[in-house]
mmCIF file as Biopython writes it, N, C-alpha, C and O atoms, coordinates in Angstrom:
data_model
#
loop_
_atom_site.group_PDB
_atom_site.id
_atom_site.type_symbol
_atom_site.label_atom_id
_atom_site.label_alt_id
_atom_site.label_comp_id
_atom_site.label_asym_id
_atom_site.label_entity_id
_atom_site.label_seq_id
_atom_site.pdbx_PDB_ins_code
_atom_site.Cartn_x
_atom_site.Cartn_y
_atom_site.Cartn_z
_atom_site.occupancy
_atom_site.B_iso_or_equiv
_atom_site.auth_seq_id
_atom_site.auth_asym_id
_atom_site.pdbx_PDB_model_num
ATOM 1   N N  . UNK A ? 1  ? -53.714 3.385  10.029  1.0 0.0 1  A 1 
ATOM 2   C CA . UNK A ? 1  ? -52.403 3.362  9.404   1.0 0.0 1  A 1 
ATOM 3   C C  . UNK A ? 1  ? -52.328 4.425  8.320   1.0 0.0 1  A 1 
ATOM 4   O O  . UNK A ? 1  ? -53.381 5.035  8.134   1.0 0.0 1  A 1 
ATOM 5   N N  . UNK A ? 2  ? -51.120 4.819  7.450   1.0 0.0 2  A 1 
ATOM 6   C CA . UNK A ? 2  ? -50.791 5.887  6.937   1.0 0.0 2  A 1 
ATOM 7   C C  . UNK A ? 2  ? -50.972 4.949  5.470   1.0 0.0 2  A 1 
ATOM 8   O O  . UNK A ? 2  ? -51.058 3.727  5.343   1.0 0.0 2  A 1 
ATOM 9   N N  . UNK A ? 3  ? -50.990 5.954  4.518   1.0 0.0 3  A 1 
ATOM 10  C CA . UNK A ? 3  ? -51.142 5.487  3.181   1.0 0.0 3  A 1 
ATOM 11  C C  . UNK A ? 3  ? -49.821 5.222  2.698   1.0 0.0 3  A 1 
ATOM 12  O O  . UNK A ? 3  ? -49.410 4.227  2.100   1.0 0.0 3  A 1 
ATOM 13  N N  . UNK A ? 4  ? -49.142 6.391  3.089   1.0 0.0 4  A 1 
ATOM 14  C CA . UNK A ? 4  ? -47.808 6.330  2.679   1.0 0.0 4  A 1 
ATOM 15  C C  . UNK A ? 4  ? -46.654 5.988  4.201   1.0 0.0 4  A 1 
ATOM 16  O O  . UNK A ? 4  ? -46.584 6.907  5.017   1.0 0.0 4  A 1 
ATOM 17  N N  . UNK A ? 5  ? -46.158 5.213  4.372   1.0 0.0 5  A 1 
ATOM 18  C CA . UNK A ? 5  ? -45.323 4.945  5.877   1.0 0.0 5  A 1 
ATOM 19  C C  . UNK A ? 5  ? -43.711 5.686  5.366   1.0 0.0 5  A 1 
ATOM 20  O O  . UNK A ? 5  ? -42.915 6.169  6.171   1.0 0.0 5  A 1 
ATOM 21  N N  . UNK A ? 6  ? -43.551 5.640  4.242   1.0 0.0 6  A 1 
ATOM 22  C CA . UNK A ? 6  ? -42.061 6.224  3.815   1.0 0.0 6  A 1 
ATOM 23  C C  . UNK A ? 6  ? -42.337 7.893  4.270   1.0 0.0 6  A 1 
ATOM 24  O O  . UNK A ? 6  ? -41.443 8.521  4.837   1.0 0.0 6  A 1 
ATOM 25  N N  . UNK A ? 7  ? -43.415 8.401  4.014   1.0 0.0 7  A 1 
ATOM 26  C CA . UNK A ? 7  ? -43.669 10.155 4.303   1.0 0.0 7  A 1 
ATOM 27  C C  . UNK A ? 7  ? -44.287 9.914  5.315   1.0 0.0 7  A 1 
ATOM 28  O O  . UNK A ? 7  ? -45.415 10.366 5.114   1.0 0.0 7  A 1 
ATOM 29  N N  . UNK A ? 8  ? -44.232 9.354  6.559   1.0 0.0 8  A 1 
ATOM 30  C CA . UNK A ? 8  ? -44.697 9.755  7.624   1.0 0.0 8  A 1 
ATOM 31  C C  . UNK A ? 8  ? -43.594 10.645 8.465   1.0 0.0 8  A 1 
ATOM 32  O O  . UNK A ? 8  ? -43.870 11.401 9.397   1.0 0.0 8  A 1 
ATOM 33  N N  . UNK A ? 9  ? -42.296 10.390 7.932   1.0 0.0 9  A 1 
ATOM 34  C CA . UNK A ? 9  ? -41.193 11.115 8.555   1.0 0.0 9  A 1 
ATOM 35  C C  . UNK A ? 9  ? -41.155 12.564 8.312   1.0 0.0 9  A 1 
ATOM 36  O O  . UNK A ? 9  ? -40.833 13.326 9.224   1.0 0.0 9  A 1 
ATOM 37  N N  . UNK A ? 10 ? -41.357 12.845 7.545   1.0 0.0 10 A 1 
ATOM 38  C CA . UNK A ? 10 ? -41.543 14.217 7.142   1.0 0.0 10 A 1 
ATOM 39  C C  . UNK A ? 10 ? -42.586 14.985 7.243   1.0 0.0 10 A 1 
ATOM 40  O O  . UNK A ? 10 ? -43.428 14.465 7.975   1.0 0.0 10 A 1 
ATOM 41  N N  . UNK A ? 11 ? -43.010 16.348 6.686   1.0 0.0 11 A 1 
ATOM 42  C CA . UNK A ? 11 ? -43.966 16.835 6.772   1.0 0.0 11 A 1 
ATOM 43  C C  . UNK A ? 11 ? -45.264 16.659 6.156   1.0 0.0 11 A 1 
ATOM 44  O O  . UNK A ? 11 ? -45.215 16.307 4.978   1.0 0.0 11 A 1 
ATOM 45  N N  . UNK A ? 12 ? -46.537 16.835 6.717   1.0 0.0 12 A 1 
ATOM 46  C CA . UNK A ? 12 ? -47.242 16.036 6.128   1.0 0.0 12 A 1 
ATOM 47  C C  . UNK A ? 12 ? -47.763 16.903 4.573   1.0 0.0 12 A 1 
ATOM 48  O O  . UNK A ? 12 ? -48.222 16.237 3.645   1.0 0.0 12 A 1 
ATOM 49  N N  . UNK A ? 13 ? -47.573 18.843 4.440   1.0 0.0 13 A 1 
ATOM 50  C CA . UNK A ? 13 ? -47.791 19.393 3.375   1.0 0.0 13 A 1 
ATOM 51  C C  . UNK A ? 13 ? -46.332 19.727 2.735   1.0 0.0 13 A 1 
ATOM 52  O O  . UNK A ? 13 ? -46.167 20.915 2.460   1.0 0.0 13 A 1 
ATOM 53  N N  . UNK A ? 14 ? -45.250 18.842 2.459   1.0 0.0 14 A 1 
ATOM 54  C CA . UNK A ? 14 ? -43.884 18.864 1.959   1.0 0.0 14 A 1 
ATOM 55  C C  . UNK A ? 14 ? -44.109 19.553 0.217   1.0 0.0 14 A 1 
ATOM 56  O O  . UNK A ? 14 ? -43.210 20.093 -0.427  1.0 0.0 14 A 1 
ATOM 57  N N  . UNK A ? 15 ? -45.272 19.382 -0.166  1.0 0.0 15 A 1 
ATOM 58  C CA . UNK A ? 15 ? -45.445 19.585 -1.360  1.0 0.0 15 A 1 
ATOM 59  C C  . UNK A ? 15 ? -45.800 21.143 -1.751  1.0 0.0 15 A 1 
ATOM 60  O O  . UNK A ? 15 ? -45.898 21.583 -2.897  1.0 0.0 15 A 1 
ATOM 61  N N  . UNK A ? 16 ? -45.949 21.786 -0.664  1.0 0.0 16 A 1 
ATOM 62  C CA . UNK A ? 16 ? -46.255 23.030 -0.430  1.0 0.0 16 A 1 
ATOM 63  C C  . UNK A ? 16 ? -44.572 24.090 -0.860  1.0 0.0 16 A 1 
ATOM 64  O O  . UNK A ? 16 ? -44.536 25.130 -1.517  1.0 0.0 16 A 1 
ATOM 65  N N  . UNK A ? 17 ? -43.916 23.682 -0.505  1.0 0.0 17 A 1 
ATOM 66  C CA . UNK A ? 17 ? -42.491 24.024 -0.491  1.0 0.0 17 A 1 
ATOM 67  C C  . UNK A ? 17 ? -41.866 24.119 -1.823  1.0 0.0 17 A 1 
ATOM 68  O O  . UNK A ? 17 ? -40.729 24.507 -2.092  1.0 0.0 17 A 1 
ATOM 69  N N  . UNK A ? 18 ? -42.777 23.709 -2.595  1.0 0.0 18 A 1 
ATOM 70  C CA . UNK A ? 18 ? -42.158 23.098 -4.044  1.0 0.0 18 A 1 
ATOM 71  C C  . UNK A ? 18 ? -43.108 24.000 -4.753  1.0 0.0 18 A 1 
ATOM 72  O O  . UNK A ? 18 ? -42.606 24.757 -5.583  1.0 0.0 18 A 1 
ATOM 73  N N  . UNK A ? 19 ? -44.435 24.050 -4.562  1.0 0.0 19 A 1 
ATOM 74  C CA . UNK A ? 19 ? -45.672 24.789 -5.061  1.0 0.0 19 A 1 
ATOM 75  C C  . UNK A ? 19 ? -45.175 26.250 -5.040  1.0 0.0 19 A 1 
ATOM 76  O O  . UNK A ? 19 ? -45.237 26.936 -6.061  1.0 0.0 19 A 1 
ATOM 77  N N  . UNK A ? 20 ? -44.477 26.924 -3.397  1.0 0.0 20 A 1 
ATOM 78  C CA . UNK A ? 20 ? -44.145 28.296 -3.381  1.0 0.0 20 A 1 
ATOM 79  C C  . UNK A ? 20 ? -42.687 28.298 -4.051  1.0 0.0 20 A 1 
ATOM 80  O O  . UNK A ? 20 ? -42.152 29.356 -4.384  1.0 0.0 20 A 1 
ATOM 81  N N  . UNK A ? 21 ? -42.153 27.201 -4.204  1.0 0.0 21 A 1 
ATOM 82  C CA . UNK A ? 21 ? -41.034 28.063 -5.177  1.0 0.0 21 A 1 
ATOM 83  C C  . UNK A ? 21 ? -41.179 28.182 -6.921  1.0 0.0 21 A 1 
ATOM 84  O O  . UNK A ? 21 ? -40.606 28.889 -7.750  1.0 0.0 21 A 1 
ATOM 85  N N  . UNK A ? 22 ? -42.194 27.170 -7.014  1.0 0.0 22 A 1 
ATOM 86  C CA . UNK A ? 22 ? -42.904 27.487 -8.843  1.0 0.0 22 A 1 
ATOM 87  C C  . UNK A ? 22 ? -43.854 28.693 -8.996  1.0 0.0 22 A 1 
ATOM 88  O O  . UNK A ? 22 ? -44.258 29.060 -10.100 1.0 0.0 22 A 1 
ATOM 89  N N  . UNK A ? 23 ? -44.183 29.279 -7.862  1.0 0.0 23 A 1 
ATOM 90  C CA . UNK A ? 23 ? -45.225 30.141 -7.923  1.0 0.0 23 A 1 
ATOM 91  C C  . UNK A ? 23 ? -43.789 31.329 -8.215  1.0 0.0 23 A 1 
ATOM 92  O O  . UNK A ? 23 ? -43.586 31.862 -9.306  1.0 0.0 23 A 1 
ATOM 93  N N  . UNK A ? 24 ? -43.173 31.485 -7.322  1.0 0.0 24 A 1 
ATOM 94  C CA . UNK A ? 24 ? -42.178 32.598 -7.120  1.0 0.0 24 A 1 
ATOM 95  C C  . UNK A ? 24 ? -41.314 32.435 -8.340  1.0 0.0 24 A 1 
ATOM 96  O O  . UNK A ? 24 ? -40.836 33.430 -8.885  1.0 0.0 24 A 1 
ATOM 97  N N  . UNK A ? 25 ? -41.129 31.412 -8.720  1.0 0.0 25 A 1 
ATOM 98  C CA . UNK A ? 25 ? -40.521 31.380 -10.208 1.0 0.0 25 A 1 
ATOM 99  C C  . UNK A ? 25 ? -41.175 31.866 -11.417 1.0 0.0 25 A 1 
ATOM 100 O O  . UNK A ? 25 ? -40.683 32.092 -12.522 1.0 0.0 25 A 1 
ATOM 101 N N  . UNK A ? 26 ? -42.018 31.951 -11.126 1.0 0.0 26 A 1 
ATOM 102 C CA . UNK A ? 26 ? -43.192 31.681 -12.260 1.0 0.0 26 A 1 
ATOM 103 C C  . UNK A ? 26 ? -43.261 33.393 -12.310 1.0 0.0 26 A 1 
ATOM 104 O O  . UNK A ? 26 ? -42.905 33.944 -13.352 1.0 0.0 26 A 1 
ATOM 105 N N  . UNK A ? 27 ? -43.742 34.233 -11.125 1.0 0.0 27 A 1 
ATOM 106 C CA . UNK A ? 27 ? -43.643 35.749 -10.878 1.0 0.0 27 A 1 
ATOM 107 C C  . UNK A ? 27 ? -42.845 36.218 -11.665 1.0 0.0 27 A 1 
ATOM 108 O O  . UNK A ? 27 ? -43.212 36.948 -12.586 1.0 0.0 27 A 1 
ATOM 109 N N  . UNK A ? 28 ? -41.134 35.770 -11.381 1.0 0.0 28 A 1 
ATOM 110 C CA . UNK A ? 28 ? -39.785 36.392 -11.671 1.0 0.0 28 A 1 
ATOM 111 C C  . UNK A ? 28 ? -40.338 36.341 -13.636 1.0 0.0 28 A 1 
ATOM 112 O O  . UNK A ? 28 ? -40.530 37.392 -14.247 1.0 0.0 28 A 1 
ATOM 113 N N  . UNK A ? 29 ? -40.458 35.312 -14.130 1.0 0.0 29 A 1 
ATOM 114 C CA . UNK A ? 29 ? -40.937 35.623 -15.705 1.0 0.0 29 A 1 
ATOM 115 C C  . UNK A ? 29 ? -41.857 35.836 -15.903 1.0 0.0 29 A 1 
ATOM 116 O O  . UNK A ? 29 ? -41.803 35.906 -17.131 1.0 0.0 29 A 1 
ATOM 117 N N  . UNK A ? 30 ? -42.814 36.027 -15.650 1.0 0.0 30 A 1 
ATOM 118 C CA . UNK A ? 30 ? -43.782 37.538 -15.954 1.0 0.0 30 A 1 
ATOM 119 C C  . UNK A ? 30 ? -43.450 38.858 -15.939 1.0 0.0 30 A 1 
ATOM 120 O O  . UNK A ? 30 ? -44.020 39.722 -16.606 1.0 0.0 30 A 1 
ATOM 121 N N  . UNK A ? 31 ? -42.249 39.090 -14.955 1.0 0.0 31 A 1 
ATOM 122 C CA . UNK A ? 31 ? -42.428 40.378 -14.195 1.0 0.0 31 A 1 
ATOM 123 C C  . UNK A ? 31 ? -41.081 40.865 -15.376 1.0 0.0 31 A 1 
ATOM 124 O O  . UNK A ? 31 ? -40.881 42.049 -15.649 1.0 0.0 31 A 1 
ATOM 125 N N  . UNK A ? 32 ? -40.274 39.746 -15.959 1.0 0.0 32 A 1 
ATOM 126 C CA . UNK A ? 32 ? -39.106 39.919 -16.947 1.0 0.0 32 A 1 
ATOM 127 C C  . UNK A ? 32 ? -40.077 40.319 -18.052 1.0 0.0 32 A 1 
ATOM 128 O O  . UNK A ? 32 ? -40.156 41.524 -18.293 1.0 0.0 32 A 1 
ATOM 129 N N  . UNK A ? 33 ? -40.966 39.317 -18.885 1.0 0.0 33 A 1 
ATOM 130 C CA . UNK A ? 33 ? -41.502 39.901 -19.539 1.0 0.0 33 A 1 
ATOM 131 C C  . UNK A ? 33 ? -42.840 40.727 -20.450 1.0 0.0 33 A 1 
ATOM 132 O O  . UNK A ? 33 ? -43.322 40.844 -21.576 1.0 0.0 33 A 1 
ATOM 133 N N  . UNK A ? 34 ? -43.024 41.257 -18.733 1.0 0.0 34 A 1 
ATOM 134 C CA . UNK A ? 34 ? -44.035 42.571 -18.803 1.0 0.0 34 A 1 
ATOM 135 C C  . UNK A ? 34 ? -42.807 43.586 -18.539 1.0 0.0 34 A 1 
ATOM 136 O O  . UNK A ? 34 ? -43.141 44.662 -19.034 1.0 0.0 34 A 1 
ATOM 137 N N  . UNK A ? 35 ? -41.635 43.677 -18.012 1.0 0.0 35 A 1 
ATOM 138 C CA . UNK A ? 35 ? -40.615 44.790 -17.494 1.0 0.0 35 A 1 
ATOM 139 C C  . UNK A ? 35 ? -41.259 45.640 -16.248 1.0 0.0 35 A 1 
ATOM 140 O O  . UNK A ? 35 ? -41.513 46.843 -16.210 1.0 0.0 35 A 1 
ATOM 141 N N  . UNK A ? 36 ? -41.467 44.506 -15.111 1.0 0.0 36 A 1 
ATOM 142 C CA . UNK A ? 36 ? -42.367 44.844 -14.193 1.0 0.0 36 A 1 
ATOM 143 C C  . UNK A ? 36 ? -41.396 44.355 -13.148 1.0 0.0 36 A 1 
ATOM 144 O O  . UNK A ? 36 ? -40.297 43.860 -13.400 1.0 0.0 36 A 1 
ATOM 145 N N  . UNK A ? 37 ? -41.970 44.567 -11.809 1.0 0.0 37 A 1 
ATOM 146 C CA . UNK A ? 37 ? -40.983 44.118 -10.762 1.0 0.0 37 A 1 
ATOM 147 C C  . UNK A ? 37 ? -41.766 43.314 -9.780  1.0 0.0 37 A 1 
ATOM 148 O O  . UNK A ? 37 ? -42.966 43.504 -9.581  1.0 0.0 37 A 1 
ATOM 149 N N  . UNK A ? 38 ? -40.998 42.343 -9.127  1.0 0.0 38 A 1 
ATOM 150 C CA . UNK A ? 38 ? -42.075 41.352 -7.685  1.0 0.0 38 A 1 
ATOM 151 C C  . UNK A ? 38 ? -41.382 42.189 -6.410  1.0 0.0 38 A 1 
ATOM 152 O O  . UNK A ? 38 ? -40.361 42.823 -6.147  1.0 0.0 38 A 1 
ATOM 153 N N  . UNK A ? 39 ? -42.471 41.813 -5.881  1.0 0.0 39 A 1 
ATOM 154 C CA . UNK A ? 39 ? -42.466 42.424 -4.094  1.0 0.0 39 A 1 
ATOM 155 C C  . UNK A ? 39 ? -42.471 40.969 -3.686  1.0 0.0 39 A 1 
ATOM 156 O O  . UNK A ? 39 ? -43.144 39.992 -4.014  1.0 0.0 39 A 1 
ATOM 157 N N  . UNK A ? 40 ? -41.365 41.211 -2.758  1.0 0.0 40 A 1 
ATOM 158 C CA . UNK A ? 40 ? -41.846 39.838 -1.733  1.0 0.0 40 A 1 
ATOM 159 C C  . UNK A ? 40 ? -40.910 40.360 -0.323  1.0 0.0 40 A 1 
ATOM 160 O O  . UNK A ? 40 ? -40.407 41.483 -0.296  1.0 0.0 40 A 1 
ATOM 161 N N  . UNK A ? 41 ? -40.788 39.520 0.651   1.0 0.0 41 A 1 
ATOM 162 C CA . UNK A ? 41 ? -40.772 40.058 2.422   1.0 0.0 41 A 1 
ATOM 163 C C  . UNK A ? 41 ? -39.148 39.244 2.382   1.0 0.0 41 A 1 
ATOM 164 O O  . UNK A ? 41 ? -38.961 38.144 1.861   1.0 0.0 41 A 1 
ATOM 165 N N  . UNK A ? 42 ? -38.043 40.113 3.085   1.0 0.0 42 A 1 
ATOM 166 C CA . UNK A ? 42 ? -36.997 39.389 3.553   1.0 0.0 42 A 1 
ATOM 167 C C  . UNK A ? 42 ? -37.240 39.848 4.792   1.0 0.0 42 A 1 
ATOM 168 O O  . UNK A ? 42 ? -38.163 40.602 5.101   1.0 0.0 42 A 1 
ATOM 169 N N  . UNK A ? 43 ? -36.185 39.270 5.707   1.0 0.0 43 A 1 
ATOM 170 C CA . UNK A ? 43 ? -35.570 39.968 7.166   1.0 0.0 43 A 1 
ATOM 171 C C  . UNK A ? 43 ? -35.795 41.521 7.502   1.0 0.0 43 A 1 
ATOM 172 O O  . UNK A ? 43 ? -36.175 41.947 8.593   1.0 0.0 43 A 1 
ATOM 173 N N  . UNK A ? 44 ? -35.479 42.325 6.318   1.0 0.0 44 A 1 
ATOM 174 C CA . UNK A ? 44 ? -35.465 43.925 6.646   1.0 0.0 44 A 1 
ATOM 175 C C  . UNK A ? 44 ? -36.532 44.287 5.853   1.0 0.0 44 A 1 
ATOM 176 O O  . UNK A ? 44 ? -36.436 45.348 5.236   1.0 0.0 44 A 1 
ATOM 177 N N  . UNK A ? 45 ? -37.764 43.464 5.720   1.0 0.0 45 A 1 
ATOM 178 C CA . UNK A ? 45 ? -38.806 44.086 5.244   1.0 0.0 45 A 1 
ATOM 179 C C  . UNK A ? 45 ? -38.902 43.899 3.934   1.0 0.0 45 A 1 
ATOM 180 O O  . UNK A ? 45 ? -38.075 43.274 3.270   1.0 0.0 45 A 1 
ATOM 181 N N  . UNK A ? 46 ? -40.259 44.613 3.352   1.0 0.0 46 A 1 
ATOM 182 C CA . UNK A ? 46 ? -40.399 44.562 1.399   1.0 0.0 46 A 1 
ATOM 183 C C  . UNK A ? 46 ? -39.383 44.715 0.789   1.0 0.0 46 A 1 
ATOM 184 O O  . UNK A ? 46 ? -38.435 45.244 1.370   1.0 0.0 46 A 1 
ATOM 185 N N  . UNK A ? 47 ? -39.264 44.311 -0.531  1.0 0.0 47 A 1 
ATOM 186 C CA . UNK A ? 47 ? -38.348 44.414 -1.459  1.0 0.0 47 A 1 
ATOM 187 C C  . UNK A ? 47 ? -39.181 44.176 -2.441  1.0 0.0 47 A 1 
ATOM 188 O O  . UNK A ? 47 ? -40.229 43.531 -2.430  1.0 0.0 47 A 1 
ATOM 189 N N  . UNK A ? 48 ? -38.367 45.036 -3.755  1.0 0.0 48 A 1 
ATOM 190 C CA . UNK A ? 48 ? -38.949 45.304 -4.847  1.0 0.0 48 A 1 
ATOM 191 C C  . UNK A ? 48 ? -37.720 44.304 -5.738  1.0 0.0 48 A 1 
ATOM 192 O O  . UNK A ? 48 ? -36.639 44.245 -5.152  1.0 0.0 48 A 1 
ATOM 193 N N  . UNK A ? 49 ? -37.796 43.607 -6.951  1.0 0.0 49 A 1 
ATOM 194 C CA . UNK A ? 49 ? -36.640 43.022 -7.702  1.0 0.0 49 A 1 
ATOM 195 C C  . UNK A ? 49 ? -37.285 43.167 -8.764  1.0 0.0 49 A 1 
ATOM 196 O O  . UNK A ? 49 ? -38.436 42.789 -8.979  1.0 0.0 49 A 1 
ATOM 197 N N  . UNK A ? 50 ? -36.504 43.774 -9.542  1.0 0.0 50 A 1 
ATOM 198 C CA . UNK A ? 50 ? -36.751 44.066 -10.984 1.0 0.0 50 A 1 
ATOM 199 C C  . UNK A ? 50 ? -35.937 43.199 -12.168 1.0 0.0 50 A 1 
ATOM 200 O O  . UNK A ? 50 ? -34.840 42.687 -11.944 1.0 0.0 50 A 1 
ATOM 201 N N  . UNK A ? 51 ? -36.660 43.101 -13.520 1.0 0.0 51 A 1 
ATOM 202 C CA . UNK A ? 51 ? -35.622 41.836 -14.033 1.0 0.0 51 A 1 
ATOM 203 C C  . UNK A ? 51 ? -34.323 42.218 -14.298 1.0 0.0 51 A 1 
ATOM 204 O O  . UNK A ? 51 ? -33.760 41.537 -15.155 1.0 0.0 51 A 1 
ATOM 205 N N  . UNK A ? 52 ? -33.732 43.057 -13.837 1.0 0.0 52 A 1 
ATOM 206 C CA . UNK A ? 52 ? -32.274 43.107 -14.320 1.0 0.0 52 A 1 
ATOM 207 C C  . UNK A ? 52 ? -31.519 42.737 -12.960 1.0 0.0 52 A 1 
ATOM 208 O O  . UNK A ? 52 ? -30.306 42.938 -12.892 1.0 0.0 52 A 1 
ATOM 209 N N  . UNK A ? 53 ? -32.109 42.284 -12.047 1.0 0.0 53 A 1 
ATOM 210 C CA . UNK A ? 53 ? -31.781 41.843 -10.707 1.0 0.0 53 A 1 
ATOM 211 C C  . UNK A ? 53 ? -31.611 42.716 -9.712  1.0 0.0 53 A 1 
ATOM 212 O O  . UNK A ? 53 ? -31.479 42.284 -8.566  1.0 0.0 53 A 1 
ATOM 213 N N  . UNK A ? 54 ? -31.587 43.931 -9.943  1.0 0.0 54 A 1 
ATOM 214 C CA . UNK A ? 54 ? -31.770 45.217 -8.727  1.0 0.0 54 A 1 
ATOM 215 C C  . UNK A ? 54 ? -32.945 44.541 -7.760  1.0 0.0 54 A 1 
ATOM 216 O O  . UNK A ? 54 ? -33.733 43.656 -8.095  1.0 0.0 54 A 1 
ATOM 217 N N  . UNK A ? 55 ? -32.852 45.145 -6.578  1.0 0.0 55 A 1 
ATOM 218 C CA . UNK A ? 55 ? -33.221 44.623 -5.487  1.0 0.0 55 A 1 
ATOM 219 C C  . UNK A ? 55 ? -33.319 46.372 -4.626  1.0 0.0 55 A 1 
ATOM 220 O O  . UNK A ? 55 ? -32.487 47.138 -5.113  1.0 0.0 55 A 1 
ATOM 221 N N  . UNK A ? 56 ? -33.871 46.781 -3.903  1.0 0.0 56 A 1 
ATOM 222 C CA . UNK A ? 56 ? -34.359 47.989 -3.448  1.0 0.0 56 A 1 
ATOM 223 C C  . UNK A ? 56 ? -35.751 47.843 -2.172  1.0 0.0 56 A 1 
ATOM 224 O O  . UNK A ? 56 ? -36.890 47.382 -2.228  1.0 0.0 56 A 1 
ATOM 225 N N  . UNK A ? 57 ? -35.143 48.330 -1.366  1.0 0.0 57 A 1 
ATOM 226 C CA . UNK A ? 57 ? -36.334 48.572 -0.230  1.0 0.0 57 A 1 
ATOM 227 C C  . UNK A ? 57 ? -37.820 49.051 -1.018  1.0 0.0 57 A 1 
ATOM 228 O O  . UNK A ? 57 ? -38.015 49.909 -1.879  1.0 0.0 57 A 1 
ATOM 229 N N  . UNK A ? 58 ? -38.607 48.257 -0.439  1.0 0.0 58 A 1 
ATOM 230 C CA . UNK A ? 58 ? -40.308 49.114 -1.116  1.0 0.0 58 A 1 
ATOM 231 C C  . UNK A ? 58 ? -40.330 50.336 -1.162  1.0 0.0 58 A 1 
ATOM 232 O O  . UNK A ? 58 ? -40.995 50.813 -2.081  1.0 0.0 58 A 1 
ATOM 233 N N  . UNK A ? 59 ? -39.748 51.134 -0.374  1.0 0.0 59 A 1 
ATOM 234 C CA . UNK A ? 59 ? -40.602 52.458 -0.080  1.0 0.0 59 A 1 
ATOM 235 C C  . UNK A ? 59 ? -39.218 53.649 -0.844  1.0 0.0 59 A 1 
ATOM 236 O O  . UNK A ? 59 ? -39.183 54.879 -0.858  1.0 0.0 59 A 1 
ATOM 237 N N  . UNK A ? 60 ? -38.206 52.597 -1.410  1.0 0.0 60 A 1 
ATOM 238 C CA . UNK A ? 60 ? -37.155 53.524 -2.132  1.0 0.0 60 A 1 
ATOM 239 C C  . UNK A ? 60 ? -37.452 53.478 -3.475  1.0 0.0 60 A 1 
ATOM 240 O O  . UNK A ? 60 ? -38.365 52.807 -3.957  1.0 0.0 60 A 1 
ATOM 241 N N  . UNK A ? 61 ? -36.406 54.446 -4.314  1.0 0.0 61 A 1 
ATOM 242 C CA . UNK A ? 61 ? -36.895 54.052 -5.869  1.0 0.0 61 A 1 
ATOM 243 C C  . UNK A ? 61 ? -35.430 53.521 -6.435  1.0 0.0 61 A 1 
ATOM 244 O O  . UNK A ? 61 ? -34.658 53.703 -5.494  1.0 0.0 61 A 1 
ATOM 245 N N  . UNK A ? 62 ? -34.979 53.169 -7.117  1.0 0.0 62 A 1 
ATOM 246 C CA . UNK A ? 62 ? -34.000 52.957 -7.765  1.0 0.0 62 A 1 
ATOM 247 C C  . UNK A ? 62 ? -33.306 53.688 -8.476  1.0 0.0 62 A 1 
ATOM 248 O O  . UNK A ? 62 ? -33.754 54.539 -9.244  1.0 0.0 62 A 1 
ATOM 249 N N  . UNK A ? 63 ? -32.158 53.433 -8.295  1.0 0.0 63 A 1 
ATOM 250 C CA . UNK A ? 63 ? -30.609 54.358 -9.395  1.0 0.0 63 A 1 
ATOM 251 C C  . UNK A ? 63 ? -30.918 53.693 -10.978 1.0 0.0 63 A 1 
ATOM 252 O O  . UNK A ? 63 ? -30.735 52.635 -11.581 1.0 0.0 63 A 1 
ATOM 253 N N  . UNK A ? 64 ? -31.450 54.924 -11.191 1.0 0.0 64 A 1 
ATOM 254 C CA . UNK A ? 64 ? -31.137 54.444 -12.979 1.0 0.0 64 A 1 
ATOM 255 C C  . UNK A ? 64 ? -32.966 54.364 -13.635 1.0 0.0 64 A 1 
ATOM 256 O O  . UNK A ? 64 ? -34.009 54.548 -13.008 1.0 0.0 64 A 1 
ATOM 257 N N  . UNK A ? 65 ? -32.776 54.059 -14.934 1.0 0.0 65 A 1 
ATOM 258 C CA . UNK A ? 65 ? -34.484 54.120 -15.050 1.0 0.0 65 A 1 
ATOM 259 C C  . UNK A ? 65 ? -34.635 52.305 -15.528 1.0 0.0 65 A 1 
ATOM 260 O O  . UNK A ? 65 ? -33.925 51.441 -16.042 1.0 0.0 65 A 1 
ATOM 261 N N  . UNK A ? 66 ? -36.426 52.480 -14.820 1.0 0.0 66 A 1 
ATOM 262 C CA . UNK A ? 66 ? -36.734 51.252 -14.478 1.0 0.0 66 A 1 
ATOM 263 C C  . UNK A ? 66 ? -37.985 51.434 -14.716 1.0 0.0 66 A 1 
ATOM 264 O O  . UNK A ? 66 ? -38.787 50.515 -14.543 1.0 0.0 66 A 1 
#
């Protein structure tokens, strides 16, 4: 039998989902204040986001200084 029968419906690492969005949160303020930028993967590939919210393909540079 299960320890928990209420989370057998769901996934069994649900807690994982919650872990990668504190991790990715956690990036975004560091990266504000070091004035640094996160890489992470959408649909059309790398992206760079910098804290003023610009957003830019990896392999481009950005309008303006950064």
């Amino acid at each position: 039998m299960l320890e928990r029968e209420g989370e057998s419906q769901g996934r069994k690492f649900a807690w994982v989902d919650k872990w990668v969005k504190m991790t990715g949160d956690r990036a975004k303020i560091d990266a504000k204040a070091n004035n640094t930028y996160i890489v992470y993967e959408t649909e059309n590939g790398l992206v760079k986001e910098y804290p003023d919210g610009t957003i830019v393909n990896f392999d481009k540079k950005p309008n303006g200084d950064n």
